[in-house]
TORLO-607900 format. One record per atom (N, C-alpha, C): residue number from 1; residue in three letters; chain; atom name; x, y, z. Coordinates in Angstrom, 1 decimal, padded with zeros to 4 digits, m for minus. Atoms other than C-alpha are relative to their C-alpha. Last residue first. Example, Ala and Ser with C-alpha at 12.3 -4.5 7.8 and 13.67 -1.06 7.14 Angstrom:
2
R k r c a x y z
R 2 SER A N m000.9 m001.1 000.0
R 2 SER A CA 013.7 m001.1 007.1
R 2 SER A C m000.8 001.1 000.8
R 1 ALA A N 000.9 m001.2 000.0
R 1 ALA A CA 012.3 m004.5 007.8
R 1 ALA A C 000.9 001.2 000.0
This chain:
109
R k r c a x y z
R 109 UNK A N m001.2 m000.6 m000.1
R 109 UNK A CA 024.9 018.3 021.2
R 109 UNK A C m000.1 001.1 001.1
R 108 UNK A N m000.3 m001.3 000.4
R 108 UNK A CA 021.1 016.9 021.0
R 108 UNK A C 001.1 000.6 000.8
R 107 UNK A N m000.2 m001.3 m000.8
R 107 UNK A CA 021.0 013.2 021.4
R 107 UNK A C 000.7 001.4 m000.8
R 106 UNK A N m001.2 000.2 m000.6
R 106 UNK A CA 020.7 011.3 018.0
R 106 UNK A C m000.2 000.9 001.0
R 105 UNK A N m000.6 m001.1 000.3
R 105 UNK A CA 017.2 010.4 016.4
R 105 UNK A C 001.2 000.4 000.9
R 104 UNK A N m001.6 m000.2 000.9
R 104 UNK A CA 017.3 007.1 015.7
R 104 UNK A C 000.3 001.2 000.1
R 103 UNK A N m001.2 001.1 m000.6
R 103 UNK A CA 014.5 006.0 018.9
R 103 UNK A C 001.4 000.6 m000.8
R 102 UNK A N m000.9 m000.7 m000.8
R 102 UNK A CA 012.1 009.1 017.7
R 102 UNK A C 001.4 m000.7 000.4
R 101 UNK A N 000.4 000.1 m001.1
R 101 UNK A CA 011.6 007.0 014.5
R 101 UNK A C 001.0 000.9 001.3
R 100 UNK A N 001.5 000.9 000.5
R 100 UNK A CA 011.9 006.9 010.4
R 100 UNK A C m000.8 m000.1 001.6
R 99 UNK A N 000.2 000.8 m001.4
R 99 UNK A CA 014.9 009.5 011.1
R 99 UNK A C m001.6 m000.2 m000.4
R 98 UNK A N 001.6 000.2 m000.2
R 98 UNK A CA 016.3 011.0 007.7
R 98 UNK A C 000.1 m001.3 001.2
R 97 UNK A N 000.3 001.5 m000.4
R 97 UNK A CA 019.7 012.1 007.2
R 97 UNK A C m001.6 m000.1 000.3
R 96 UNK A N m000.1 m000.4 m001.0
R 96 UNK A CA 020.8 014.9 004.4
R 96 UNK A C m000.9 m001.1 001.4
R 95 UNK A N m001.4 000.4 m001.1
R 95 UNK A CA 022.1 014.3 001.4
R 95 UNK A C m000.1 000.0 001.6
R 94 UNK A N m000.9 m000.5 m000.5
R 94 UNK A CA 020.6 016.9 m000.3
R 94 UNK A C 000.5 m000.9 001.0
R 93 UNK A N m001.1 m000.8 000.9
R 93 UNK A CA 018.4 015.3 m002.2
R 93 UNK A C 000.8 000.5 000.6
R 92 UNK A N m001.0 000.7 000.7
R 92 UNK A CA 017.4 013.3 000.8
R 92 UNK A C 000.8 000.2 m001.4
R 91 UNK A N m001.1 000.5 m001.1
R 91 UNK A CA 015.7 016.0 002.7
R 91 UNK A C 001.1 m000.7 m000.9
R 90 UNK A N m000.4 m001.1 000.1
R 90 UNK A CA 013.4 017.2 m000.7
R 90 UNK A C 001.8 000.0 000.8
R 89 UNK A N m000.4 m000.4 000.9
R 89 UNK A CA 012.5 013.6 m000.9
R 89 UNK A C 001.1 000.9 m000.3
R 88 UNK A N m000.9 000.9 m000.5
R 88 UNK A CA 011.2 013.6 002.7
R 88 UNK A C 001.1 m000.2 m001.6
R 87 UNK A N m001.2 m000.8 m000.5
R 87 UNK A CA 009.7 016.9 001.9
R 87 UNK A C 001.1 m001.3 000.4
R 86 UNK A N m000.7 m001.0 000.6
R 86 UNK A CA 007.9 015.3 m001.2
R 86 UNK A C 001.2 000.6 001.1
R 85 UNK A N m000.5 000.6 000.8
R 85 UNK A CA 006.9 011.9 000.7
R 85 UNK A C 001.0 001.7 m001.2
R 84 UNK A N m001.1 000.6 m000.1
R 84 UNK A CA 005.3 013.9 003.3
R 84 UNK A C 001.0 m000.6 m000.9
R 83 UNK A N m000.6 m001.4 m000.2
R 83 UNK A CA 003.3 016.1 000.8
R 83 UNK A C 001.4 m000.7 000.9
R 82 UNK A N m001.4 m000.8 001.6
R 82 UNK A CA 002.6 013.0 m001.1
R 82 UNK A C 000.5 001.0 000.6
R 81 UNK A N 000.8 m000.2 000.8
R 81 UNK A CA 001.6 010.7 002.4
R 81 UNK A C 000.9 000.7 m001.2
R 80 UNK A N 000.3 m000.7 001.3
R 80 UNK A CA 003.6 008.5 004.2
R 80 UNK A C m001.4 001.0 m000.4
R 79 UNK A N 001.2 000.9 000.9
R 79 UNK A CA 004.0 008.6 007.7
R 79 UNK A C 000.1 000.4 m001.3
R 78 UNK A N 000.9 001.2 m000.8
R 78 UNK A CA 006.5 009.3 010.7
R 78 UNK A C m000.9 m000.2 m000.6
R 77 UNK A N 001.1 000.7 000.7
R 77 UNK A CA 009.5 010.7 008.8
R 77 UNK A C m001.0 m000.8 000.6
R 76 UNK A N 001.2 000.9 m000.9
R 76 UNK A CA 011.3 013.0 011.5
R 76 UNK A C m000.9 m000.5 m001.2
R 75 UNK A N 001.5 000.0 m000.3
R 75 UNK A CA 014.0 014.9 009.2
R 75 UNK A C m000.7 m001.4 000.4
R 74 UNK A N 000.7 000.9 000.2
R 74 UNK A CA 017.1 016.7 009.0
R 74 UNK A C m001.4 m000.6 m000.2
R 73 UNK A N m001.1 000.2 000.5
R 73 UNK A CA 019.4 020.1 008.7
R 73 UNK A C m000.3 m001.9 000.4
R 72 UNK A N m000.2 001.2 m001.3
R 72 UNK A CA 016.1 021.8 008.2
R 72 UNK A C 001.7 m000.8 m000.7
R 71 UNK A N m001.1 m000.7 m000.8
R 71 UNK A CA 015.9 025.2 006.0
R 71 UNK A C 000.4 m000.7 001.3
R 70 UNK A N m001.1 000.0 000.6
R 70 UNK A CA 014.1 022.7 003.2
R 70 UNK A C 001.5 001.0 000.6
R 69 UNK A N m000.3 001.9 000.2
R 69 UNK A CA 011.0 021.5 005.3
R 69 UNK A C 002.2 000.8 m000.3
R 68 UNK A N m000.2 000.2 m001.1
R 68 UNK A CA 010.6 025.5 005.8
R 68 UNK A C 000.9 m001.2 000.0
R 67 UNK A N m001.0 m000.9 m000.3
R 67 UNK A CA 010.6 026.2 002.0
R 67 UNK A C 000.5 m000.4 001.5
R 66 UNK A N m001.6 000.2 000.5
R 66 UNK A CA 009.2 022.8 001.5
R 66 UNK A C 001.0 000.5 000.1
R 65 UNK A N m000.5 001.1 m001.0
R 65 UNK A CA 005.9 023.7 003.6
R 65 UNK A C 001.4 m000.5 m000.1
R 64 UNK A N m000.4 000.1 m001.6
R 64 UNK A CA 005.7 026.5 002.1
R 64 UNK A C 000.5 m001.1 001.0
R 63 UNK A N m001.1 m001.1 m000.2
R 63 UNK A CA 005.4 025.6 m001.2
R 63 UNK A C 000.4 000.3 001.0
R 62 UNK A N m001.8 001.0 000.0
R 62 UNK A CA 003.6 022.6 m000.2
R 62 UNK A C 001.0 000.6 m000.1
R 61 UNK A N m000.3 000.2 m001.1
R 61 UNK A CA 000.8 025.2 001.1
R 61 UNK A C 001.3 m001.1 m000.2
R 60 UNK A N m000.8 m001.0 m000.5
R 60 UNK A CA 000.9 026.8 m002.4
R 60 UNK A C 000.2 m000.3 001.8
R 59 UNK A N m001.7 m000.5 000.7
R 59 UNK A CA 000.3 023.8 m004.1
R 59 UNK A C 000.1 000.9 000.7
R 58 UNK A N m000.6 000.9 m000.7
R 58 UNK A CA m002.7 022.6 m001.7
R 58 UNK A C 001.6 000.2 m000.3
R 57 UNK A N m000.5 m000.5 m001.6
R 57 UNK A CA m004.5 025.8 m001.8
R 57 UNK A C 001.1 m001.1 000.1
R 56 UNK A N m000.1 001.9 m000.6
R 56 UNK A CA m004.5 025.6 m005.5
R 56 UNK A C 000.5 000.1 001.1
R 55 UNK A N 000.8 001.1 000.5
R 55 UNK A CA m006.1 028.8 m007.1
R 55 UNK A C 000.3 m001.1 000.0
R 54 UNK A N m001.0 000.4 001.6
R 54 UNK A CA m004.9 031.0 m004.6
R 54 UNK A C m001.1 m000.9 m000.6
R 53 UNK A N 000.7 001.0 001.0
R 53 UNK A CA m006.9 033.2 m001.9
R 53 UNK A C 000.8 m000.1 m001.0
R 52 UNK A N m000.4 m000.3 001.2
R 52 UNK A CA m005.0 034.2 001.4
R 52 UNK A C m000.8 m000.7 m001.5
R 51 UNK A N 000.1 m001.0 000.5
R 51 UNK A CA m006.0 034.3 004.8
R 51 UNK A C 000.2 000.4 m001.3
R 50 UNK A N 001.4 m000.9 m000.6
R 50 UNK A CA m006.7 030.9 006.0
R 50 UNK A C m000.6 001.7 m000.3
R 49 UNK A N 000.6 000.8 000.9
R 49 UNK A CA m003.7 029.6 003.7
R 49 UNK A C m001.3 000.1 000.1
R 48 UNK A N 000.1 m001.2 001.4
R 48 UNK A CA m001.5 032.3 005.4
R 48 UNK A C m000.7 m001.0 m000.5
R 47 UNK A N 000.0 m001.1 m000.5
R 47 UNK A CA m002.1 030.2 009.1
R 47 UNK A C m000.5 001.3 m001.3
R 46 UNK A N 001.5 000.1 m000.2
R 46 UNK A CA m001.9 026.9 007.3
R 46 UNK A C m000.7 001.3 000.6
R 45 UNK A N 000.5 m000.5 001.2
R 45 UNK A CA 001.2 027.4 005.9
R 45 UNK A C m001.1 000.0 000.5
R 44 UNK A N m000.2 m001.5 000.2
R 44 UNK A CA 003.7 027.8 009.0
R 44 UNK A C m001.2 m000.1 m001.3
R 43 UNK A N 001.0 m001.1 m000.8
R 43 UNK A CA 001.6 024.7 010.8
R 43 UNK A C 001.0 001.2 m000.3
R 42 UNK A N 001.4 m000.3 m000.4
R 42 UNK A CA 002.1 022.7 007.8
R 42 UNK A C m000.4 001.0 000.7
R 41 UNK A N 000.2 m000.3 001.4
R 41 UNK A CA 006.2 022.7 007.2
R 41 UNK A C m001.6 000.6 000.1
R 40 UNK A N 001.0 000.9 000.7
R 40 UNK A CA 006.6 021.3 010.8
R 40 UNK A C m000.5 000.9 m001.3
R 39 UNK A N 001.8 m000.5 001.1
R 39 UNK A CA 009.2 022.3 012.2
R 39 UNK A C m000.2 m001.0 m000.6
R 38 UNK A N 000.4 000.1 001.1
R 38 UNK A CA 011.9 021.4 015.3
R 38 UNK A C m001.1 000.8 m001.1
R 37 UNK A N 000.8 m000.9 000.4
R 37 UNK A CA 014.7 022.7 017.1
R 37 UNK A C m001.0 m000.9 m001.1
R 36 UNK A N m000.1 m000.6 001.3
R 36 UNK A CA 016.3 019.9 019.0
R 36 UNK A C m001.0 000.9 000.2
R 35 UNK A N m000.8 m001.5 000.3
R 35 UNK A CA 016.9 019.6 022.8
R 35 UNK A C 000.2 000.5 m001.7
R 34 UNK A N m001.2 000.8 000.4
R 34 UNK A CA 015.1 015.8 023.2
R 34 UNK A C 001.3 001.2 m000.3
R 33 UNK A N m000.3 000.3 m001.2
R 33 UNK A CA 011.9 018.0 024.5
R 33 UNK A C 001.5 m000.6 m000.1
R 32 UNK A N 000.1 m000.6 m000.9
R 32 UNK A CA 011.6 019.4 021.6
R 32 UNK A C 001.3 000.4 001.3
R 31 UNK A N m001.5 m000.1 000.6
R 31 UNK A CA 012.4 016.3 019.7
R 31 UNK A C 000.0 001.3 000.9
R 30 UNK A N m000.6 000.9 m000.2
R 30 UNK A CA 009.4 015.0 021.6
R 30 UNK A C 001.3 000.5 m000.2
R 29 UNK A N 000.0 m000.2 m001.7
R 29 UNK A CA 007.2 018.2 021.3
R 29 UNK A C 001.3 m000.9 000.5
R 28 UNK A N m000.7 m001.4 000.1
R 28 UNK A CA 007.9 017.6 017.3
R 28 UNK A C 000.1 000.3 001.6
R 27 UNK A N m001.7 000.5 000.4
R 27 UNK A CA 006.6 014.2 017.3
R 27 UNK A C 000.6 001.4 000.1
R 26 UNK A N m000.7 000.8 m001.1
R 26 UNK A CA 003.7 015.5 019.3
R 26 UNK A C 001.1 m000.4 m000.3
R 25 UNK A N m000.5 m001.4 m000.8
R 25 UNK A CA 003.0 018.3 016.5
R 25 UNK A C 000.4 m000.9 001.5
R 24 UNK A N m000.8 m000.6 000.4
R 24 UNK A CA 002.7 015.6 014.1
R 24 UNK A C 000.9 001.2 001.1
R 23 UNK A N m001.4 000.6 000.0
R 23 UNK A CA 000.7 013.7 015.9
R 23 UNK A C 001.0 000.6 m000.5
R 22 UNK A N m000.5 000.2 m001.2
R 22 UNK A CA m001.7 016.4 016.7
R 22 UNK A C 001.1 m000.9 m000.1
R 21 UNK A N m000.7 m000.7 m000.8
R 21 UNK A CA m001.7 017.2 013.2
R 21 UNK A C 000.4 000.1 001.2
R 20 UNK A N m001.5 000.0 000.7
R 20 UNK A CA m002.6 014.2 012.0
R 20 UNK A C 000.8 001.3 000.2
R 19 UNK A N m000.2 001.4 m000.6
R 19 UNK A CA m005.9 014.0 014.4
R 19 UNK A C 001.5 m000.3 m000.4
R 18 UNK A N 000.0 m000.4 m001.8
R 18 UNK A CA m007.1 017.6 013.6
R 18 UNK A C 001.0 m001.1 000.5
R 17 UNK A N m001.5 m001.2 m000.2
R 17 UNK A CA m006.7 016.4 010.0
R 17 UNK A C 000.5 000.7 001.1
R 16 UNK A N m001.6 000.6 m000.1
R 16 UNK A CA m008.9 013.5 011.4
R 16 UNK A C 001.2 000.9 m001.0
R 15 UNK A N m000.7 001.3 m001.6
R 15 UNK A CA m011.3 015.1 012.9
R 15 UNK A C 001.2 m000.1 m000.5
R 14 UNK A N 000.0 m000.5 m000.6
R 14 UNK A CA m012.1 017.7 009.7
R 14 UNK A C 000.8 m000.4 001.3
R 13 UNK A N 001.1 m000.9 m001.2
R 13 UNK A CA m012.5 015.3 007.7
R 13 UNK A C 000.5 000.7 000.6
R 12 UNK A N 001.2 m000.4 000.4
R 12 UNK A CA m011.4 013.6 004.5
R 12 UNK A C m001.0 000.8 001.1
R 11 UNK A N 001.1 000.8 m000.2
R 11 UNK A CA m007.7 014.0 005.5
R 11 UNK A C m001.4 000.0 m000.4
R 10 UNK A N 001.4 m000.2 000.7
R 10 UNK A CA m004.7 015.9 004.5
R 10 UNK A C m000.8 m001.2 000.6
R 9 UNK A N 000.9 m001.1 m000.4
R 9 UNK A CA m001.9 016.0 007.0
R 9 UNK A C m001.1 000.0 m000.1
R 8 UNK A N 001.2 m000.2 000.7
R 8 UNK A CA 000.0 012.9 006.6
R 8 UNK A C m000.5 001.1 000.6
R 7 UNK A N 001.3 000.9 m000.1
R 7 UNK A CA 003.5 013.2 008.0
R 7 UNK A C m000.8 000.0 m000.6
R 6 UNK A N 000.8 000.0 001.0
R 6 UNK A CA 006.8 015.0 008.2
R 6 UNK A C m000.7 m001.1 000.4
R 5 UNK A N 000.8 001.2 m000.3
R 5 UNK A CA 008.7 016.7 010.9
R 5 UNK A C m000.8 000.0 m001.0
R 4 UNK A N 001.8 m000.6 000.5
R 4 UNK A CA 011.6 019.1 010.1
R 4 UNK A C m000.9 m001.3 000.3
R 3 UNK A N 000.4 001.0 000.5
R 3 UNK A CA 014.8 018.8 012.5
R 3 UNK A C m001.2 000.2 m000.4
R 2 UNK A N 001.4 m000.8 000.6
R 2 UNK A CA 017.1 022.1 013.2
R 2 UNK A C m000.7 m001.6 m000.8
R 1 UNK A N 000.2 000.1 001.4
R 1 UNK A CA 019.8 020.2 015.2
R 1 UNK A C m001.4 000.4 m000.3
């Protein structure tokens, strides 16, 4: 199962956006490892967000992040924030299951 992972990203520092992405990208290693495909919405925008100039880095990284978030056929909620809270959103408009912990997510077929 194509599973997206959401979380807090944004932080006042440096560290600790370092610090939210590591967890993010360990929940993802997990499912990984568990035989799903996952993403993380974040590490496809942050890459063009370093190279490209907009006038609201944060809107055009949610864009992305939702396009991706939004070609998932679930999703890993492991924290609020707004961007989490949007793609978890995005998930449940469609109907589609949300996992609050590795424990609910189902062996991979």
């Amino acid at each position: 199962m194509i599973i997206g992972v959401a979380g807090p990203y944004s932080a006042p520092t440096e560290e600790g956006r370092k610090t939210n992405l590591d967890r993010l990208n360990m929940a993802a290693a997990r499912l990984l490892e568990m035989g799903h495909v996952p993403l993380i919405g974040i590490n496809a925008a942050l890459p063009v967000l370093e190279k490209a100039t907009v006038p609201d880095v944060y809107d055009a990284g949610m864009a992305i992040s939702l396009a991706v978030i939004g070609g998932c056929e679930a999703l890993l909620y492991i924290g609020q924030s707004r961007g989490a809270d949007m793609e978890l959103n995005l998930i449940l408009s469609r109907g589609l299951p949300v996992y609050r912990s590795l424990a609910e997510v189902p062996p991979s077929k």
